[in-house]
Backbone bond lengths (Angstrom), bond angles and torsions (degrees), N, CA, C in turn:
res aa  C-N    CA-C-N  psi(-1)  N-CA   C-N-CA  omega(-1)  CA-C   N-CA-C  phi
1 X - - - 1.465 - - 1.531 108.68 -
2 X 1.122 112.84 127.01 1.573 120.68 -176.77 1.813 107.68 -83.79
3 X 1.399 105.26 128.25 1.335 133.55 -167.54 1.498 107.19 -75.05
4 X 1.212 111.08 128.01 1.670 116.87 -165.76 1.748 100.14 -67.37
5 X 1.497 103.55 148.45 1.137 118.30 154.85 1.592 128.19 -126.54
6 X 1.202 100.66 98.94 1.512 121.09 -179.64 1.469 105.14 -53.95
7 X 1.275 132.26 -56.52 1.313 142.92 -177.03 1.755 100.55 -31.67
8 X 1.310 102.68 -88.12 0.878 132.80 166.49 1.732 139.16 -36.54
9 X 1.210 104.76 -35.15 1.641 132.59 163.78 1.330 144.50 -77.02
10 X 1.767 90.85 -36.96 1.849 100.28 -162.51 1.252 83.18 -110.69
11 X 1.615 113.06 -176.02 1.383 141.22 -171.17 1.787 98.57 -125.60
12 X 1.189 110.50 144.65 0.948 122.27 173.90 1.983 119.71 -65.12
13 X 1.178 114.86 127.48 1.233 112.41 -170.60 1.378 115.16 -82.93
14 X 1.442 122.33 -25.63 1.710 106.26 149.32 1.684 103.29 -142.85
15 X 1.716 78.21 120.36 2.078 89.35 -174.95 1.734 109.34 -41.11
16 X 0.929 91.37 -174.81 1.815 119.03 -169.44 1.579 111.62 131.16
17 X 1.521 102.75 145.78 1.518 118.28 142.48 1.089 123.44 -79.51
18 X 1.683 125.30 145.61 1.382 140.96 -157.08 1.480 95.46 -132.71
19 X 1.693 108.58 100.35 2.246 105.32 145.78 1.232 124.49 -2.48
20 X 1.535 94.14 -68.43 1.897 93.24 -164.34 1.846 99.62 -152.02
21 X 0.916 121.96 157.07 1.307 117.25 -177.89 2.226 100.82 -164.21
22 X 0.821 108.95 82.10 1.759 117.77 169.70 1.429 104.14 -146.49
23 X 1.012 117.86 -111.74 2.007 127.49 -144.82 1.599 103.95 -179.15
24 X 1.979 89.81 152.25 1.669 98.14 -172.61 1.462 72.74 -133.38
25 X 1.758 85.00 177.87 1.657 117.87 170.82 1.686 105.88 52.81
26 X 1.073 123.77 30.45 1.696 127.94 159.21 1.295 95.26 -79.33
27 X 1.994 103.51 107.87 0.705 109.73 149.79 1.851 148.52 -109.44
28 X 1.128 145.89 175.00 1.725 95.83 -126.94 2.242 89.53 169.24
29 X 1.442 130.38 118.75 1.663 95.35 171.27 1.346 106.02 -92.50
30 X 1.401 104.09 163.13 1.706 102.37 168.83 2.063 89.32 -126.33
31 X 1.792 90.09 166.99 1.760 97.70 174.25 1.844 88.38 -84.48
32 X 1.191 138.24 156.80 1.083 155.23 117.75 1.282 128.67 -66.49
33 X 1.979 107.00 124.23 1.701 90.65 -178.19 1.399 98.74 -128.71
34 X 1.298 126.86 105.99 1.514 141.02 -172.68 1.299 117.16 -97.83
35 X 1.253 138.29 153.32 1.181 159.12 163.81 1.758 110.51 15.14
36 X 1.826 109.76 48.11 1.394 132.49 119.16 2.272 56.07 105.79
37 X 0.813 140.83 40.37 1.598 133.65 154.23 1.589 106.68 -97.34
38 X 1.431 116.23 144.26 1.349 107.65 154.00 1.171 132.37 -22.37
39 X 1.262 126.06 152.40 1.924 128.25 -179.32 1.124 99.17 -74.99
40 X 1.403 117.04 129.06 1.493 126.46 162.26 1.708 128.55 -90.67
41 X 1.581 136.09 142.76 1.690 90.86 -164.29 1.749 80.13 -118.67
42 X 1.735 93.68 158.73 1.166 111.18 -170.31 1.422 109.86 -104.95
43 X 1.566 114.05 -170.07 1.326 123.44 135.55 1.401 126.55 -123.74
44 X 0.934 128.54 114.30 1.629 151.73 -121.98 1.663 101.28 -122.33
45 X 1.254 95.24 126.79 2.516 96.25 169.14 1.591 72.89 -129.65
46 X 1.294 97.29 122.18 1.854 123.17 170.75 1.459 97.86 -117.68
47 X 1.449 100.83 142.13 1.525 113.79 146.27 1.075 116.78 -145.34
48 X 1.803 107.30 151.50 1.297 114.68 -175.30 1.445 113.11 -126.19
49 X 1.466 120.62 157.49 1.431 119.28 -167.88 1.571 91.29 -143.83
50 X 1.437 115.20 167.60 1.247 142.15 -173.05 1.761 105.68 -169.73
51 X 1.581 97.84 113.36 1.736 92.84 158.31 1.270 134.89 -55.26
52 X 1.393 119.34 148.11 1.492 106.00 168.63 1.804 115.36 -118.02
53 X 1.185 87.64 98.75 1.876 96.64 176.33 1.319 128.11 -73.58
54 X 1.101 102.22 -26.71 1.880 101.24 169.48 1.388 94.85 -81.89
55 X 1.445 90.45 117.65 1.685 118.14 -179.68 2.025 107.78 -63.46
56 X 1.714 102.31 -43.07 1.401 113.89 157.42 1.518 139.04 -59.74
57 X 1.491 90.96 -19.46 1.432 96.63 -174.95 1.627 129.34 -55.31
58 X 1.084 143.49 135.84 1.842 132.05 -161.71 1.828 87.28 -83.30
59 X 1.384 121.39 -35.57 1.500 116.80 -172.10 1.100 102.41 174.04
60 X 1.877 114.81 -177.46 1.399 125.52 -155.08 1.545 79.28 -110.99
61 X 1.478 110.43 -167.35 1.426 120.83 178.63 1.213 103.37 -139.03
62 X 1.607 114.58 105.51 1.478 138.58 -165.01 0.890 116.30 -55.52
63 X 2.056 102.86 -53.22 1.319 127.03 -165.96 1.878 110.02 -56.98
64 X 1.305 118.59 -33.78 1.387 126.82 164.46 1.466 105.21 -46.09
65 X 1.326 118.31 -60.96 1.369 100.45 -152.67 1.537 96.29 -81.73
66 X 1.807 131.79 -8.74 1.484 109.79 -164.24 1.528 94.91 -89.37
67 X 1.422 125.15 -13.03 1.594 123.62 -179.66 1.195 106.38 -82.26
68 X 1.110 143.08 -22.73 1.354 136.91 162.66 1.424 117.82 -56.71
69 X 1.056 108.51 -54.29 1.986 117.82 -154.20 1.967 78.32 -77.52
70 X 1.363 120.79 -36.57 1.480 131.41 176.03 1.952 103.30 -41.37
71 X 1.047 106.44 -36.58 1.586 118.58 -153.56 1.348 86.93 -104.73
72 X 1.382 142.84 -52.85 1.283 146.67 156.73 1.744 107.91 -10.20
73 X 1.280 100.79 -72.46 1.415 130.53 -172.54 1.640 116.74 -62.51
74 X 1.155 107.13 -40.58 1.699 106.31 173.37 1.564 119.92 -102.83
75 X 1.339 121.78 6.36 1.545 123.24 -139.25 1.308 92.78 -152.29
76 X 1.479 125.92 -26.62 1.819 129.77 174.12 1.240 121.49 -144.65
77 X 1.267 111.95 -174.16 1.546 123.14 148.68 1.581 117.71 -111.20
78 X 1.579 89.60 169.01 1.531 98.78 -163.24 1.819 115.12 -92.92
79 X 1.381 106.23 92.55 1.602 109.02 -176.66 1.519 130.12 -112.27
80 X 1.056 107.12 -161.96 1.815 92.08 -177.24 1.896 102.95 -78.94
81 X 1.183 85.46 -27.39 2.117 95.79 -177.15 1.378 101.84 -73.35
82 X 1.472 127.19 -49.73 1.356 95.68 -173.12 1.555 118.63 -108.72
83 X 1.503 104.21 20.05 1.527 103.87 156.17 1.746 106.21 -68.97
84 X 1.641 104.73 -51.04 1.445 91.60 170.61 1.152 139.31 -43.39
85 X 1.252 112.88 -45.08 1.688 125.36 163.63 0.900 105.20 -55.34
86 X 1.674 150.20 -52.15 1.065 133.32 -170.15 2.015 107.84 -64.43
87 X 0.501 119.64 -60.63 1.706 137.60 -168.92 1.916 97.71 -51.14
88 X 1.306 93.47 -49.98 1.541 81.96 172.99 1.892 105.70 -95.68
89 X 1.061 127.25 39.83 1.132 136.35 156.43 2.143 100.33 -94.43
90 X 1.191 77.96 -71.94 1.950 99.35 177.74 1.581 93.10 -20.28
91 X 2.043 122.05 -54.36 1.185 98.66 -158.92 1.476 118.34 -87.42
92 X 1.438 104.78 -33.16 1.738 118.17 171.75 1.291 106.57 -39.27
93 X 1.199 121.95 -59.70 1.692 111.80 169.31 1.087 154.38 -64.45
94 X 1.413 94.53 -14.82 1.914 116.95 148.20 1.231 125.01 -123.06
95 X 1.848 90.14 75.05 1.766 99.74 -169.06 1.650 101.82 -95.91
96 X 1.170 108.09 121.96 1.462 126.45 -176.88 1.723 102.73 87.80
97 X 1.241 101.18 43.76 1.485 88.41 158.78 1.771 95.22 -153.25
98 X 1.248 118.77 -29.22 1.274 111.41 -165.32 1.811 102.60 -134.81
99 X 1.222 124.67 158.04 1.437 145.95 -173.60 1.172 140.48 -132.66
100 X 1.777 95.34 -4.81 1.463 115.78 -175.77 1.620 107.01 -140.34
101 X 0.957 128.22 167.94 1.220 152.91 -171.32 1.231 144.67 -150.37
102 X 1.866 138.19 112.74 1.695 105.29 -156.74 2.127 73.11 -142.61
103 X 1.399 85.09 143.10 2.026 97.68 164.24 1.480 103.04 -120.89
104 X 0.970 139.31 139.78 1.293 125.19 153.04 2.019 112.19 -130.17
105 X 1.164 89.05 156.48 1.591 85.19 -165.39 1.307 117.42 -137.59
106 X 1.244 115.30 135.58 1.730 100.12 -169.75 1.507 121.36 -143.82
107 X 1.124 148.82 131.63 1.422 137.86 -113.32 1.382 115.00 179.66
108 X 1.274 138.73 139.40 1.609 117.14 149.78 0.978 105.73 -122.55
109 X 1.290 99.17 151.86 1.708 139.02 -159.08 1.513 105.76 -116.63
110 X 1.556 111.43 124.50 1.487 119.76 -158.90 1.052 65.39 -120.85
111 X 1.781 99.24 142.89 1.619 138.48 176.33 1.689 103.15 -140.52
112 X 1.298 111.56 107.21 1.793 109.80 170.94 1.717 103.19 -59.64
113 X 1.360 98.94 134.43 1.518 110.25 175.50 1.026 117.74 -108.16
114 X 1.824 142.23 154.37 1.309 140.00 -178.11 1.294 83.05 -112.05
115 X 1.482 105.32 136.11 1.573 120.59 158.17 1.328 120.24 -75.66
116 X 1.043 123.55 159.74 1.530 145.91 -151.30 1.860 101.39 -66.38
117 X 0.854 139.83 -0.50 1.257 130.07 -156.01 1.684 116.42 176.26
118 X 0.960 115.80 -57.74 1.535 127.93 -174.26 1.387 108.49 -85.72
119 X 1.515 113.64 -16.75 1.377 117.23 -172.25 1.326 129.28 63.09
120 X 1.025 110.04 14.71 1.313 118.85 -174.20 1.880 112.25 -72.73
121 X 1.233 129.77 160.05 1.398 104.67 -158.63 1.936 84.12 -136.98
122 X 1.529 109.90 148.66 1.472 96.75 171.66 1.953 75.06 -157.33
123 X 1.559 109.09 -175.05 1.682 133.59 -139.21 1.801 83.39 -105.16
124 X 1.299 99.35 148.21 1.742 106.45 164.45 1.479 104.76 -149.15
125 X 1.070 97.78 134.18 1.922 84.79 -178.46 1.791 98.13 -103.42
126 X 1.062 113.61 158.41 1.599 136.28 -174.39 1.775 99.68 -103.39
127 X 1.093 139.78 96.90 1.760 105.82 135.14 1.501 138.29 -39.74
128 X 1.336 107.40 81.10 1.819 91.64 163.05 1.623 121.03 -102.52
129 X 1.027 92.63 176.86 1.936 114.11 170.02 1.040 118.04 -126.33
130 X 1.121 119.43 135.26 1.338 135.66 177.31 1.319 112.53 -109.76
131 X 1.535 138.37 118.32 1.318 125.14 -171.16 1.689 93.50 -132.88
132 X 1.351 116.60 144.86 2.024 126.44 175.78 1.686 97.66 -142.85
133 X 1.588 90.33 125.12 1.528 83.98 158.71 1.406 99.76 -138.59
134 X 1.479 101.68 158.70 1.809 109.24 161.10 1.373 118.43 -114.59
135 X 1.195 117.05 115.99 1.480 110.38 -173.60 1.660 116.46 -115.80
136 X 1.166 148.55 82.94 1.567 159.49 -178.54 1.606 94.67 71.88
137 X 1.662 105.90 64.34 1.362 103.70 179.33 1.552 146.88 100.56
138 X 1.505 77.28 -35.03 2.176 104.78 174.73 1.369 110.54 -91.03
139 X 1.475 122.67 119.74 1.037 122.47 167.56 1.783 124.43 -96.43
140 X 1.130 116.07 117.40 1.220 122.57 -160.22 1.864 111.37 -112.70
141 X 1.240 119.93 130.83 1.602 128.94 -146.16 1.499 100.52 -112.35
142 X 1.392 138.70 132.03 1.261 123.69 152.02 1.374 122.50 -137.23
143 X 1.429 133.15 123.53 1.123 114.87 151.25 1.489 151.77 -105.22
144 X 1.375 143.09 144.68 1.012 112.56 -178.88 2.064 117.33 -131.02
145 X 1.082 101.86 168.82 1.519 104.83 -168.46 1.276 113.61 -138.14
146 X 1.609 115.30 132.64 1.761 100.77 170.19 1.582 93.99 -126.94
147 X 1.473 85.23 138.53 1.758 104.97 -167.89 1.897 102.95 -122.18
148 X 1.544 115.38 112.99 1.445 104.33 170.56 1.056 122.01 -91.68
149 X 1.203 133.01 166.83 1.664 151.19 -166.87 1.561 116.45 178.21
150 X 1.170 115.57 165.77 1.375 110.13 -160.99 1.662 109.56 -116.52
151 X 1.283 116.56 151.82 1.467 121.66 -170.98 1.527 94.88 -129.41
152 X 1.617 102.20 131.73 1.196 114.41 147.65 1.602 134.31 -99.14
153 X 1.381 119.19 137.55 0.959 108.46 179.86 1.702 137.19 -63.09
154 X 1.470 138.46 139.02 1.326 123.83 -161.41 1.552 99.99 -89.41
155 X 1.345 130.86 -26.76 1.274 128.33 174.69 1.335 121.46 -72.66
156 X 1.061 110.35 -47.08 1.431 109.77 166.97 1.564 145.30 -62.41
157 X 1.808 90.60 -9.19 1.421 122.31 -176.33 1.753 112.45 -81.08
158 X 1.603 98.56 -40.98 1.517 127.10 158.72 1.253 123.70 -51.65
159 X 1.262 114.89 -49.11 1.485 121.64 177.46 1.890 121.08 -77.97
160 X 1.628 95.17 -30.40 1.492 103.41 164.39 1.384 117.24 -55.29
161 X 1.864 102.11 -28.91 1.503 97.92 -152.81 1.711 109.22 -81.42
162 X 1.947 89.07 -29.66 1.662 91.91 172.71 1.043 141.45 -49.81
163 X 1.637 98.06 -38.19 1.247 131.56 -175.66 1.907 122.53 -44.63
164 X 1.812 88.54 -48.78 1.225 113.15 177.79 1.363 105.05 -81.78
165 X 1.127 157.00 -59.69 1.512 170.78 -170.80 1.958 84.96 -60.64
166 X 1.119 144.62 -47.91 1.409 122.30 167.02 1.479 122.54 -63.39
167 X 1.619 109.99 -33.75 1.062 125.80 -152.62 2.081 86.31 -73.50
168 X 1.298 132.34 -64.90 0.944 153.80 129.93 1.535 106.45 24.49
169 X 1.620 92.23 -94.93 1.532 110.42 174.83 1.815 102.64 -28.73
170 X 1.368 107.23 -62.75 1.723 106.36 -164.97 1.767 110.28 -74.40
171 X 1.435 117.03 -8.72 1.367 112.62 174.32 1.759 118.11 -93.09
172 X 1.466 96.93 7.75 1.393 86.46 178.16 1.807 105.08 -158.91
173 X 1.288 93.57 32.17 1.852 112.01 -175.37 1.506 106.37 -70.21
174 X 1.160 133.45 -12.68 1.455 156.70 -160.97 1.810 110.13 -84.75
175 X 1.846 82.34 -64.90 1.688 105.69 168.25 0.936 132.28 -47.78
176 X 1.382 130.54 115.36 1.705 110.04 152.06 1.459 123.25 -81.28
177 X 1.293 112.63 -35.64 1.468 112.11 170.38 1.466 112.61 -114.29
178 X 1.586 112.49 127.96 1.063 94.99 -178.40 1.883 110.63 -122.97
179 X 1.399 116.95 140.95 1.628 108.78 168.38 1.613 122.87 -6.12
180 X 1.154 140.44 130.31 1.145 130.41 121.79 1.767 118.58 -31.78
181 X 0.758 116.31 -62.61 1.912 147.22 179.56 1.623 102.45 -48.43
182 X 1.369 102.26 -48.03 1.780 110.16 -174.60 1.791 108.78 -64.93
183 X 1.605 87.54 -63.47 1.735 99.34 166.46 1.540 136.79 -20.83
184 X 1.541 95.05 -67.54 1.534 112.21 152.61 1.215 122.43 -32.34
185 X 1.690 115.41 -83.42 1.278 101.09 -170.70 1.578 128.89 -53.41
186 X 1.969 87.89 -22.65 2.018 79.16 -158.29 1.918 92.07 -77.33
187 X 1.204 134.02 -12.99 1.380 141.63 168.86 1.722 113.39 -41.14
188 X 2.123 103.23 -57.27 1.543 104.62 158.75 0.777 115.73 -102.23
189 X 1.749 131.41 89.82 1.337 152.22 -159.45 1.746 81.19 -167.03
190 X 1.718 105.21 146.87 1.342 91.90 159.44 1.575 114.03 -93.43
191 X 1.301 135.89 9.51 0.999 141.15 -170.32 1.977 85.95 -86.58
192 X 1.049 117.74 -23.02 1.297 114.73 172.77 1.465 122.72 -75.51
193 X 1.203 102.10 -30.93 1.664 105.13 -172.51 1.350 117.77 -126.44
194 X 1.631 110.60 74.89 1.520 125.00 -138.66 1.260 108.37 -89.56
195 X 1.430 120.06 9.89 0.984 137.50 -147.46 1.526 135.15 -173.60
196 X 0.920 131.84 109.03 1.789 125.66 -167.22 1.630 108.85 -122.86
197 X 1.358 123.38 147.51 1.410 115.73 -176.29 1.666 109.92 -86.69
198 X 0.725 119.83 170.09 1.649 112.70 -171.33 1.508 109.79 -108.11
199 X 1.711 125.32 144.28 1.143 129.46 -166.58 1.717 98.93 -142.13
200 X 1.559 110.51 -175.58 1.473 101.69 -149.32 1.572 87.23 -179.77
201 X 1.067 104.29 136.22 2.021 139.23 176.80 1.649 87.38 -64.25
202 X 1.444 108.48 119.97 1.074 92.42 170.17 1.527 96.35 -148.29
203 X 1.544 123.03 162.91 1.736 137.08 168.54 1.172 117.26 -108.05
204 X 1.573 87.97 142.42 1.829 118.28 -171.99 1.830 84.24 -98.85
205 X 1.596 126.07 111.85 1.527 110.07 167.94 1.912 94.37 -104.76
206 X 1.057 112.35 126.73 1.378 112.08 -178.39 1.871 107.13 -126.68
207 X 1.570 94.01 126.67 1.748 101.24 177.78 1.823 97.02 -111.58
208 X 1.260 86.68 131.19 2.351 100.38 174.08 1.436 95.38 -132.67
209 X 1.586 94.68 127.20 1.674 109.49 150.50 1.355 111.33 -64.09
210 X 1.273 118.60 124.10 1.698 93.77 160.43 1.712 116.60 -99.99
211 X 1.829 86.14 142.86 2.264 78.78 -158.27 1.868 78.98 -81.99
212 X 1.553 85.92 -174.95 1.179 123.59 -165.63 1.765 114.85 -43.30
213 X 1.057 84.55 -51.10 1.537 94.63 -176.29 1.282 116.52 -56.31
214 X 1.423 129.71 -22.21 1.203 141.68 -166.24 1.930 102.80 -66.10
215 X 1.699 106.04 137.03 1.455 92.62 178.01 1.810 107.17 -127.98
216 X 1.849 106.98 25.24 1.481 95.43 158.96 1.865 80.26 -174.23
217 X 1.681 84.54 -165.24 1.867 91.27 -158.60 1.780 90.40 -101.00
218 X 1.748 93.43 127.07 1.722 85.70 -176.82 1.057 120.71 -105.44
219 X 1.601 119.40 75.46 1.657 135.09 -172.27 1.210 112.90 -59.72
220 X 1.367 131.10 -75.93 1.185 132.62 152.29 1.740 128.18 -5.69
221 X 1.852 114.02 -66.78 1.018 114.88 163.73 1.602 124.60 -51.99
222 X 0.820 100.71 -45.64 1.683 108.70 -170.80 1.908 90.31 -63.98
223 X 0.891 122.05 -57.79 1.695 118.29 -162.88 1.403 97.49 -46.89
224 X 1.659 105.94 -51.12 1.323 105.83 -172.82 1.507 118.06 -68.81
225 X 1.140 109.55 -9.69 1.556 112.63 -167.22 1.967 95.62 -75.61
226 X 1.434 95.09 -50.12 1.838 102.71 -168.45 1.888 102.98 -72.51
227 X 1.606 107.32 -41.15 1.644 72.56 179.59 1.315 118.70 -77.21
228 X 1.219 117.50 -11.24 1.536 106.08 -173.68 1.769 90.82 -82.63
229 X 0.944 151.19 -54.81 1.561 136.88 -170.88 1.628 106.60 -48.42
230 X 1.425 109.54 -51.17 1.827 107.67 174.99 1.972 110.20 -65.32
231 X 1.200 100.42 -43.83 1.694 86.23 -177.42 1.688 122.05 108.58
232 X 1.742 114.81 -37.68 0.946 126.85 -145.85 1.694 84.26 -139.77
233 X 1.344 107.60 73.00 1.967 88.90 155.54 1.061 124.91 -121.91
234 X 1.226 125.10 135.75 1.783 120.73 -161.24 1.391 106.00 -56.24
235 X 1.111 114.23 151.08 1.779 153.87 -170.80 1.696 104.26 -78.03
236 X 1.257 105.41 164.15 1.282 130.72 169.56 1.386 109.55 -112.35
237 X 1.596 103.26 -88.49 1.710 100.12 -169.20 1.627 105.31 -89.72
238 X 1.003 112.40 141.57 1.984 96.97 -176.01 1.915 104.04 -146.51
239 X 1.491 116.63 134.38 0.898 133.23 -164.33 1.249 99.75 -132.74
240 X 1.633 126.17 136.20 1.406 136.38 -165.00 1.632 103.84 -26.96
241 X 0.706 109.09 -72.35 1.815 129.19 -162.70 1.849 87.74 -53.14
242 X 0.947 149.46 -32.61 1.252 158.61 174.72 1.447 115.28 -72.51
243 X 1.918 106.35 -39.88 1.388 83.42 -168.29 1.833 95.29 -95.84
244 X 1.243 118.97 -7.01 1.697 118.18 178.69 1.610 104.73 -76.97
245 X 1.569 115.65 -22.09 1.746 115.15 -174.30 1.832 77.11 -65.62
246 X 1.722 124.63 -60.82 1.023 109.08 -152.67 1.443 131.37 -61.64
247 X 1.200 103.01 -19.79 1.809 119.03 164.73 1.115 117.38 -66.75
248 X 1.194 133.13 -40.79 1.380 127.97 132.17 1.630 137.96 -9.74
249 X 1.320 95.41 -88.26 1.371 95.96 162.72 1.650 117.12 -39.54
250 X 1.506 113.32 -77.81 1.603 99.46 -176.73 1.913 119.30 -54.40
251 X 1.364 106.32 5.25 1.255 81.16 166.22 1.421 132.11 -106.78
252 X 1.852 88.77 -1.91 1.434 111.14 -171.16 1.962 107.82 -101.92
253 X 1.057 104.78 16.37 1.595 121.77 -167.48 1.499 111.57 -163.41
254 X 1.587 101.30 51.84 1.594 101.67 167.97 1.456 122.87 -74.67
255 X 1.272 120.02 158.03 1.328 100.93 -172.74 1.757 95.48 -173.44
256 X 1.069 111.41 140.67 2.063 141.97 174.82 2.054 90.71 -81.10
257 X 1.083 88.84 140.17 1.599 105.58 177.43 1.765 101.38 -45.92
258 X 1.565 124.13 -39.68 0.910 128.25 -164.82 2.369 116.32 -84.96
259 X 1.133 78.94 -20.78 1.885 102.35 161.07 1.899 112.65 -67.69
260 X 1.280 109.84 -60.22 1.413 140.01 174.66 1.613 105.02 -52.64
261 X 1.322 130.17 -28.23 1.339 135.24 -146.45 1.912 96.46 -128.56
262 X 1.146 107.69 -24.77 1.568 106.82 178.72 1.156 92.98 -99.33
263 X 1.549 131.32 -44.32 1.508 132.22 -174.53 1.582 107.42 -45.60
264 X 1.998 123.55 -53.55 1.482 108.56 158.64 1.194 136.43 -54.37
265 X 1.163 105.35 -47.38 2.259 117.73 176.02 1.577 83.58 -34.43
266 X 1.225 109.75 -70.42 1.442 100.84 -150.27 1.696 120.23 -56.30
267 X 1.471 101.40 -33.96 1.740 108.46 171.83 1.188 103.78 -69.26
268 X 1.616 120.69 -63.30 1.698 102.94 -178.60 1.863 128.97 -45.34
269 X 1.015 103.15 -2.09 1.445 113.33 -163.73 1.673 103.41 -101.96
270 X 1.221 90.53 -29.05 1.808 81.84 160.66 1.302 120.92 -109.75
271 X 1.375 125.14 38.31 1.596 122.73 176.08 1.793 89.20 -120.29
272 X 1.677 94.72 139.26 1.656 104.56 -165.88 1.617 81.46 -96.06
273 X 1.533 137.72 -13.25 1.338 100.53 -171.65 1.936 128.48 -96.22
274 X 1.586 93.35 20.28 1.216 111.25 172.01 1.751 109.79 -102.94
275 X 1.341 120.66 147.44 1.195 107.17 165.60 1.480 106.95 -113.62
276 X 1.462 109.72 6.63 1.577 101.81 176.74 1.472 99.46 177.42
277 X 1.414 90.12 139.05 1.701 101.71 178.23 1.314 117.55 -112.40
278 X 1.400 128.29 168.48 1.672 135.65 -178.66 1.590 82.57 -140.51
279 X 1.571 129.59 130.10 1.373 128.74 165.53 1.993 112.37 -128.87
280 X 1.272 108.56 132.49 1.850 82.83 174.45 1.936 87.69 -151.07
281 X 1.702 99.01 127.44 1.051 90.13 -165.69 2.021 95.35 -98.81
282 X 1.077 125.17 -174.44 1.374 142.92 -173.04 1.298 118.48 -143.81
283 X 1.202 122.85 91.85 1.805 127.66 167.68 1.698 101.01 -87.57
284 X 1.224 111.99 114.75 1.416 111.54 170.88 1.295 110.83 -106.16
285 X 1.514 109.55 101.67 1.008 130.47 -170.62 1.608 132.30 -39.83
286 X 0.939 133.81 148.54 1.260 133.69 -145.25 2.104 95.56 -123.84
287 X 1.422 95.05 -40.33 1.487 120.40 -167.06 1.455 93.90 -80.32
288 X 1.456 123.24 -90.83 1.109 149.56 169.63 1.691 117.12 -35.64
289 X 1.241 105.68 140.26 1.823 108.91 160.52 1.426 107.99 -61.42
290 X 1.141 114.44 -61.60 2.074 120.13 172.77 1.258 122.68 -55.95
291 X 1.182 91.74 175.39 1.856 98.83 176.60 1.443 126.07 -116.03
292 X 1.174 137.44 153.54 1.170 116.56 -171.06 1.543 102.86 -122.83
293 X 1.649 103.10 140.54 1.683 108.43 -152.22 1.542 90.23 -127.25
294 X 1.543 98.31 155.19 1.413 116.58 161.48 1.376 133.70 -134.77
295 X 1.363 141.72 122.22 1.598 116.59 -152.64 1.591 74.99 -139.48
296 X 1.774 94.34 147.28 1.899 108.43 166.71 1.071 86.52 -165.92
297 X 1.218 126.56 178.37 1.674 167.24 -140.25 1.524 113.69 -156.81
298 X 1.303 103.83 173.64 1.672 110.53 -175.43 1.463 90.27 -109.73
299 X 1.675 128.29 -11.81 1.701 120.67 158.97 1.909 97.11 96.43
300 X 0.811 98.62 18.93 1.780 79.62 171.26 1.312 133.73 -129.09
301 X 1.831 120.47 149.76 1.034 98.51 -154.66 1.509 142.11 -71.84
302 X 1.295 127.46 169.33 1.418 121.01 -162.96 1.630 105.34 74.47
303 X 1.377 125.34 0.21 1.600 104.09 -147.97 1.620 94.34 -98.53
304 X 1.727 96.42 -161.45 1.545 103.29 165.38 1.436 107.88 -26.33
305 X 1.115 121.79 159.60 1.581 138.81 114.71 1.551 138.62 -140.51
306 X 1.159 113.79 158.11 1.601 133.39 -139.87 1.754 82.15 -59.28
């Protein structure tokens, strides 16, 4: 006896067109193949969507799209080519019912890191997203990445500094001449350093179109693109000499959420394989109960906005 198909059979009991109609939180690994490196394999929460344009239609047929991303998963890796294939799979199989198409994919991506100095190397995982849609033909690419690193504050760096320069003034107001030799030590003394500016764990969340020209997802690049523009991204394995290079750095790269946030605009703005960015960075404050945020765009029209 042949098994009913409702999908396929019935009429919808009150017409309309439907946005999107598939499934979230399939979770599921895929290999990842990024910026021309070996495939890496993940663990993956995908969702997939498909419009439904027949206003009559009773529904789409799910089971299509979960055997695909299924075949994705045991049979490939996950690239800019066969996300395409997949998406125009989504529509071939709901031909005359649907016109659009959305995957989105979301994952972290472990990258071994070299520490600052000692070289020593230990694991960091990345959150990214992966988002594909096809919409009447256009296939449209996104990726996104959140990368942490640490911000120091520039005001507070100022006020440390006074702090010490009084502190100073009153340890040697007596003197007229004082040691080179004396200086020093009372400098590594904490009576020398009476004071420190305050810094704070903070996220780079970065969204890129990738334009046309682009021929895979450049996770890797992009991470590398933001910590090297910030300067300061927290460590994995860290050994003295590593963690004083890193005090360094934040003291030599202070920066207001709003420093941190023009400092990317300006890098994303010279990479041709984006055609548009969404950036919002996050200092979670260290000082403060709140956080201090920054949101901009790459400014163009139709594009992101904040």
């Amino acid at each position: 006896m042949a098994m009913p198909d409702i999908a396929n059979s019935a009429q919808a009991q009150t017409e309309g067109t439907l946005d999107r109609v598939g499934m979230s939180n399939i979770e599921l690994p895929l290999m990842v193949q990024t910026d021309n490196y070996p495939a890496q394999q993940v663990s993956a929460k995908v969702e997939l969507f498909v419009n439904l344009g027949d206003p009559q239609a009773k529904g789409i047929h799910m089971s299509r799209l979960y055997l695909q991303l299924d075949q994705l998963s045991t049979e490939s890796e996950l690239t800019l080519q066969t996300l395409t294939t997949l998406l125009n799979g989504f529509i071939e199989s709901h031909i005359d019912l649907s016109t659009e198409a959305f995957v989105k994919v979301e994952f972290d991506y472990n990258l071994r890191r070299k520490s600052l100095i000692s070289e020593k190397r230990g694991w960091k995982a990345y959150p990214v997203v992966i988002i594909g849609r096809l919409i009447d033909g256009k296939f449209d690419f996104e990726l996104q990445v959140d990368v942490p690193y640490s911000s120091t504050c520039p005001c507070s760096a100022a006020l440390a500094r006074q702090l010490i320069q009084e502190a100073f003034s009153k340890q040697y107001e007596q003197q007229e001449n004082v040691a080179k030799e004396d200086i020093i030590t009372w400098l590594g003394s904490t009576q020398g350093i009476v004071a420190t500016p305050h810094s704070q764990r903070s996220v780079a969340q970065v969204k890129a179109k990738l334009s046309d020209s682009a021929d895979n997802f450049p996770i890797i690049a992009l991470i590398d693109l933001i910590e090297a523009t910030l300067k300061t991204p927290v460590q994995a394995a860290v050994k003295r000499e590593d963690e004083q290079e890193f005090a360094r750095l934040n003291g030599q790269n202070l920066m207001f959420c709003e420093d941190a946030a023009r400092q990317l605009q300006y890098a994303l703005n010279q990479q041709t394989q984006f055609s548009d960015f969404w950036l919002r960075v996050n200092h979670y404050e260290s000082l403060h109960a709140h956080d201090a945020v920054s949101v901009t765009t790459k400014g163009i029209k139709d594009g992101y906005k904040a």
